[in-house]
C-alpha positions in Angstrom: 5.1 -4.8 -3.7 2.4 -5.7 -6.1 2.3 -4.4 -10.0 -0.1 -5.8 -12.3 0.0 -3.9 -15.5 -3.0 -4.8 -18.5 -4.1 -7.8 -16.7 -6.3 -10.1 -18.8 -7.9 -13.8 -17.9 -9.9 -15.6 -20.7 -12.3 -18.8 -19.9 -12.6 -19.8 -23.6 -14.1 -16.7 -25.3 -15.2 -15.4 -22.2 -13.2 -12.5 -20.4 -12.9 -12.7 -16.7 -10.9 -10.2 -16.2 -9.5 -7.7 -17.7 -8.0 -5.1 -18.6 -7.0 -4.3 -15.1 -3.8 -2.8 -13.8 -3.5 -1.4 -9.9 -0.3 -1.2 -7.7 0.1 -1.8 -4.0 2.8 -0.8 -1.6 4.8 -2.7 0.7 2.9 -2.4 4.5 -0.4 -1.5 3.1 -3.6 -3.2 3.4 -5.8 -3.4 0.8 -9.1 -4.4 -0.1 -10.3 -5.5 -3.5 -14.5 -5.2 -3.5 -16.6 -5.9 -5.6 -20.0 -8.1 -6.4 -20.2 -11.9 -6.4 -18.5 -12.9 -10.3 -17.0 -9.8 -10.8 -13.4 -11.4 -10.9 -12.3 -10.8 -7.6 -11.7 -14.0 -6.6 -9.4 -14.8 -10.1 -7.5 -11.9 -9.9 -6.4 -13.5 -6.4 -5.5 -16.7 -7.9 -3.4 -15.2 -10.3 -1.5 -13.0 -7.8 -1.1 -16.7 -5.6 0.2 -18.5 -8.6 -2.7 -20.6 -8.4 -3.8 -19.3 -12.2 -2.1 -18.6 -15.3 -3.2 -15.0 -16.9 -4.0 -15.2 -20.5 -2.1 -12.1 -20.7 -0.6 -8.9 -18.7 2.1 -8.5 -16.3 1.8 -9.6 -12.5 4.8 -9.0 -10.6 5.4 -9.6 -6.5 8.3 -7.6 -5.2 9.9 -7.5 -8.5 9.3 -11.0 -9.7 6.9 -12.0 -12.6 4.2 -14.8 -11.6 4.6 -16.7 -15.0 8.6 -16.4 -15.0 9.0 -17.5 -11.4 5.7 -18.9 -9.6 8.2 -20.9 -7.4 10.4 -17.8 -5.5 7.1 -15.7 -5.7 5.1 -18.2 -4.1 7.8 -18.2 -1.0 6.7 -14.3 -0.9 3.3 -15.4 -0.6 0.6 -16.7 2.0 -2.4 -17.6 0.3 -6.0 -17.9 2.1 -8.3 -19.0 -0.6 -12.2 -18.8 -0.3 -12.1 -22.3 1.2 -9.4 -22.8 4.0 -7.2 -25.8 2.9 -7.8 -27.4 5.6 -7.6 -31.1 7.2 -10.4 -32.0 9.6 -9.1 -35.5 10.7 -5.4 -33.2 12.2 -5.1 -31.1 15.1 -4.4 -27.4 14.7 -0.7 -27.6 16.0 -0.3 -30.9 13.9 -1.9 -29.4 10.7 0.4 -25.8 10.9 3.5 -28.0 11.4 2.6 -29.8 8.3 1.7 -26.7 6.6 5.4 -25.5 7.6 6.9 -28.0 6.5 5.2 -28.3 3.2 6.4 -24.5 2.5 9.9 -26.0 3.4 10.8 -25.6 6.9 12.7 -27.5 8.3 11.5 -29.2 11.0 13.3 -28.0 14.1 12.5 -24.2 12.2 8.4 -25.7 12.1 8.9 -26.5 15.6 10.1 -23.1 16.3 7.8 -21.2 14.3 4.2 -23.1 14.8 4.1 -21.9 18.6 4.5 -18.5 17.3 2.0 -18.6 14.9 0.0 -19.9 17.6 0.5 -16.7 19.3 -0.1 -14.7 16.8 -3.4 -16.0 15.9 -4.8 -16.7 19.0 -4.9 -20.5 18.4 -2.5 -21.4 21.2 -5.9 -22.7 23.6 -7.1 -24.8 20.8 -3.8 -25.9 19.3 -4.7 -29.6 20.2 -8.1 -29.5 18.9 -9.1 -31.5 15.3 -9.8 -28.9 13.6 -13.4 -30.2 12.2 -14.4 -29.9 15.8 -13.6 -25.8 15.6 -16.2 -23.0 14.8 -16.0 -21.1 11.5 -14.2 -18.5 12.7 -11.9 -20.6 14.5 -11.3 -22.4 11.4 -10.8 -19.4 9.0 -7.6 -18.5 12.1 -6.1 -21.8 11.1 -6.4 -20.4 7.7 -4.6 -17.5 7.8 -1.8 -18.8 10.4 -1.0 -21.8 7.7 -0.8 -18.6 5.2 1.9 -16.8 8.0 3.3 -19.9 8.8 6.5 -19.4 6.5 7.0 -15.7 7.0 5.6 -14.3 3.6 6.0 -11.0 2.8 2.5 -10.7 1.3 -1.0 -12.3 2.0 -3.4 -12.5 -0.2 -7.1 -13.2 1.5 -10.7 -14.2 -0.1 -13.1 -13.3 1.5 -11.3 -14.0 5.1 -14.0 -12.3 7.3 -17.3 -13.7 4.8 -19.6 -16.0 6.8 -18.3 -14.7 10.5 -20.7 -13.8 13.2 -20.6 -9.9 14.5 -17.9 -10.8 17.6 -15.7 -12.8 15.1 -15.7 -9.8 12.4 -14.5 -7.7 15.1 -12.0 -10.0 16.4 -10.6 -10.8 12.4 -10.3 -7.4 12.2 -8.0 -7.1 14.8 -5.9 -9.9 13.5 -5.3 -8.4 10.5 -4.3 -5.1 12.1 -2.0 -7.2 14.3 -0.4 -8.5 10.7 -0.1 -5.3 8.8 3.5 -4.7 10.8 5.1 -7.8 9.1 3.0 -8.2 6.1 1.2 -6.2 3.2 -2.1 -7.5 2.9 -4.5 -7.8 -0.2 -8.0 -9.2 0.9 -11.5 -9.3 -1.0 -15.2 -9.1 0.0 -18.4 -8.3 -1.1 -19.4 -6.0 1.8 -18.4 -3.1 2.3 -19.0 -2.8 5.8 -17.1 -6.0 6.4 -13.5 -4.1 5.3 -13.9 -0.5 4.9 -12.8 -0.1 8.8 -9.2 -2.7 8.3 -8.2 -1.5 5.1 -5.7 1.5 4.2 -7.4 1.7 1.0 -10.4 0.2 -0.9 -10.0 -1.2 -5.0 -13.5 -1.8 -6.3 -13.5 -4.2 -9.0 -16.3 -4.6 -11.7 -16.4 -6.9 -14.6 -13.1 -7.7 -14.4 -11.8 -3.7 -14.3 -10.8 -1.5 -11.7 -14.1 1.0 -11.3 -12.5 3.2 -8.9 -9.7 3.2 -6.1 -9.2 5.7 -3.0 -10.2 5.4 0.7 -13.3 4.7 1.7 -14.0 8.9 2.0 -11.8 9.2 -1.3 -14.9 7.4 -3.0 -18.1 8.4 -1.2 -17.0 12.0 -2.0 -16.6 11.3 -5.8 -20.3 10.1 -5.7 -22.1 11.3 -3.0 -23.1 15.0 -4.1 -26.6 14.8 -1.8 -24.8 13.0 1.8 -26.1 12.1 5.0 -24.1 13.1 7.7 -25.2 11.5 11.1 -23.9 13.4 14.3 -23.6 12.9 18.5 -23.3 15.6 20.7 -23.3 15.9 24.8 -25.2 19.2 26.4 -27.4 21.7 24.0 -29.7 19.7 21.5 -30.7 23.0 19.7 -27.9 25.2 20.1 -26.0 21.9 17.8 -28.3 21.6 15.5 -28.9 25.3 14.8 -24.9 25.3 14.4 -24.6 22.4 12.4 -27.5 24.1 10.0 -25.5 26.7 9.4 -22.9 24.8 7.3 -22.7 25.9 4.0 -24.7 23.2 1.6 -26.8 21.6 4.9 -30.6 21.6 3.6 -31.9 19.4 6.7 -31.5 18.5 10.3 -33.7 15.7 11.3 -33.7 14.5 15.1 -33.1 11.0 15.8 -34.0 9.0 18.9 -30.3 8.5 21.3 -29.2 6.0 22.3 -28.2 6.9 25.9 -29.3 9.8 28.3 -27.8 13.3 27.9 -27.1 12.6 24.3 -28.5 14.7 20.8 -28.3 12.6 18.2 -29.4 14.2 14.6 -28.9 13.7 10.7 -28.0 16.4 8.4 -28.5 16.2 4.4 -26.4 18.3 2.5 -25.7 18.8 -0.9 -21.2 18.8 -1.5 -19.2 18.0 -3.5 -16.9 16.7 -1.0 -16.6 15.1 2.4 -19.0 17.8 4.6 -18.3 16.1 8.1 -14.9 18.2 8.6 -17.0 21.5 8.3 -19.9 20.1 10.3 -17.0 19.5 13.1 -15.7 22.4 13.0 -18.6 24.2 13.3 -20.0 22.5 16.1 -16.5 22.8 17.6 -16.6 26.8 17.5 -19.6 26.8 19.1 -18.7 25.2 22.2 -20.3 22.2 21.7 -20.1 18.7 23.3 -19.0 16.8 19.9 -19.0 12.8 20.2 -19.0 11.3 17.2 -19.5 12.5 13.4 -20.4 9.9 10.4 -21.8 9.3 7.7 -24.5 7.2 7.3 -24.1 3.5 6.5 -27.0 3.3 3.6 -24.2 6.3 2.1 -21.7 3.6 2.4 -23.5 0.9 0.7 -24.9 3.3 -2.4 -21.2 4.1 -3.1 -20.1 0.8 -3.6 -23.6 -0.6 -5.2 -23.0 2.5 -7.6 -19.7 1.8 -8.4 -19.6 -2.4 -8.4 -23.1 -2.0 -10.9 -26.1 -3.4 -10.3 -25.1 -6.0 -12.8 -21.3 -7.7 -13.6 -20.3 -10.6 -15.7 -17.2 -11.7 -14.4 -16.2 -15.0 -13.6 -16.2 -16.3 -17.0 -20.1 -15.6 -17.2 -19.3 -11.9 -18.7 -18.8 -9.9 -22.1 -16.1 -11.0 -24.1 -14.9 -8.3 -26.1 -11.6 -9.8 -28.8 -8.2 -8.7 -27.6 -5.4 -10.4 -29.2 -3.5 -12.7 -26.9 0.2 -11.7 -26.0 2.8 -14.5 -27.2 5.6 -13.1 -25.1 5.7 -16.2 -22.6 4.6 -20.0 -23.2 1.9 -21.1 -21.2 3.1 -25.0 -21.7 6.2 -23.5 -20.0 4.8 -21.8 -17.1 2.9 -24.6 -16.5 5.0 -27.4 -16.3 7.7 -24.9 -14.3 4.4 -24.2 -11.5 4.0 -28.1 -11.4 7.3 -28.6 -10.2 7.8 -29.9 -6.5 9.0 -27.6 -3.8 11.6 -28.4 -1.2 10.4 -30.1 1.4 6.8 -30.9 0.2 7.5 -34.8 -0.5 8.8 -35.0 3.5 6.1 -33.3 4.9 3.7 -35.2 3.0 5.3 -38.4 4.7 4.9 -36.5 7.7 1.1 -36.3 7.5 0.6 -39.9 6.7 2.6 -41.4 9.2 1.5 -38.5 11.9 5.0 -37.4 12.7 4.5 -33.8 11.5 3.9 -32.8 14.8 
């Protein structure tokens, strides 16, 4: 679905990104991390057609962004950092605009909005202005004007930043409820915000991939000394006795539970891989009431600080190292081909003015 090959994005003398190359499949979701300026958020605009590289192949289903920003950008739905979004319009008004700016026509807008609606959970606000919505209200208008033509791939900054607890949960859900019909490429920052909706994590640092894999994929690559937090029902002892006795454990340490009738303890072992299969299977063989098995979240977060740096210089604030700009494709040309009108976008514009976009 996605293919970007040797990817490279100049500010002046400054390198934003590059070189990066990674591939995504069609039905995955995805999640590019990495820390504030490391080039996450260009990379994106690139992929949306909303940037030209300075050189390096970006293709969408088969089709290069330079060559033809116009049929990629009907593959696309594009969420960007700050919603597009019109305040004075109501949600139903604004999506039928947005429809019709992607060309739809408008008895297919007024087929599709209500569904989008649906989809997003809007449907009880859908007559609301949209400046009197809460953020995460907001950030669902933003992604249904992304799915409001049917693209085959979304691409999302930072769609769950700035959400409170509940909303993170329910964004989650959304974007599960998406993956069926779309592949999905979103960024953050923090870890804990996508490592539970994403298939697989990329982590991005100064404008290169640092490492790619699940979220266990990575934590076992760095975490040789690992934390390993576990809940078990019945025998407090009789677990932890068990649990000690996995190869590489060097110490259980009792923590308070949570609710009556529960063990809950920490384990530090030293592996070279994922320990908490071994620690199940242990407790397992000896009878014992598992619950739950994980690792600790301050693992989590020293993966990703270890492999995003401490410190990155992307965003056109970083290293700039020479590399010789490709002259396969005029920039001129892309240009003036991406500034083109679409179909459609000159009627829905009328539309908005004159309110008849609803």
């Amino acid at each position: 679905m996605i293919e970007i090959v040797d990817l490279y994005k100049y500010y002046g003398e400054r390198r934003a990104v590059g070189p990066l190359s990674f591939s995504i499949e069609a039905g995955e979701i995805v999640g590019l991390l990495g820390l504030n300026g490391a080039g996450k958020t260009t990379t994106l605009r690139i992929l949306a057609c909303d940037l030209l590289p300075s050189s390096g192949s970006v293709r969408v289903n088969g089709l290069d962004v330079v060559e033809s920003p116009h049929e990629v950008r009907s593959l696309i739905g594009y969420l960007p950092d700050t919603p597009p979004l019109y305040g004075e319009m109501t949600v139903r008004a604004y999506l039928h605009f947005a429809a019709r700016l992607r060309g739809l026509s408008k008895a297919s807008a007024d087929k599709r909005v209500p569904e989008v609606l649906e989809a997003t959970s809007l449907a009880e606000v859908q007559d609301q202005l949209i400046a009197s919505l809460s953020h995460g209200y907001k950030q669902r208008v933003g992604i249904a004007q992304a799915i409001v033509h049917g693209p085959k791939l979304l691409v999302l900054d930072e769609p769950i930043s700035g959400l409170d607890p509940v909303q993170i949960v329910e964004m989650r859900e959304l974007l599960r409820s998406l993956k069926g019909e779309h592949t999905i490429l979103l960024s953050s920052h923090i870890l804990s915000e996508i490592s539970e909706t994403c298939d697989r994590l990329l982590v991005i640092r100064d404008g290169q991939i640092a490492a790619s894999g699940t979220e266990a994929e990575l934590s076992a690559k760095l975490l040789k000394n690992q934390r390993i937090e576990v809940t078990v029902r019945g025998d407090e002892e009789k677990a932890k006795e068990a649990a000690g006795a996995v190869p590489g454990v060097v110490s259980v340490e009792a923590i308070d539970a949570a609710e009556s009738g529960e063990g809950v303890f920490a384990l530090r072992i030293e592996s070279e891989g994922d320990a908490r299969e071994a620690v199940c299977r242990a407790l397992v063989t000896a009878e014992i009431g598992l619950l739950e098995v994980r690792r600790g979240e301050r693992e989590l977060e020293s993966v990703f600080l270890e492999l995003a740096g401490a410190e990155t210089t992307g965003e056109g604030a970083g290293a700039s190292p020479k590399k010789k700009r490709t002259g396969k494709r005029s920039a001129k040309k892309a240009r003036a081909s991406a500034g083109e009108g679409d179909a459609g976008a000159k009627d829905a514009a009328a539309e908005k003015e004159d309110g008849s976009g609803t």
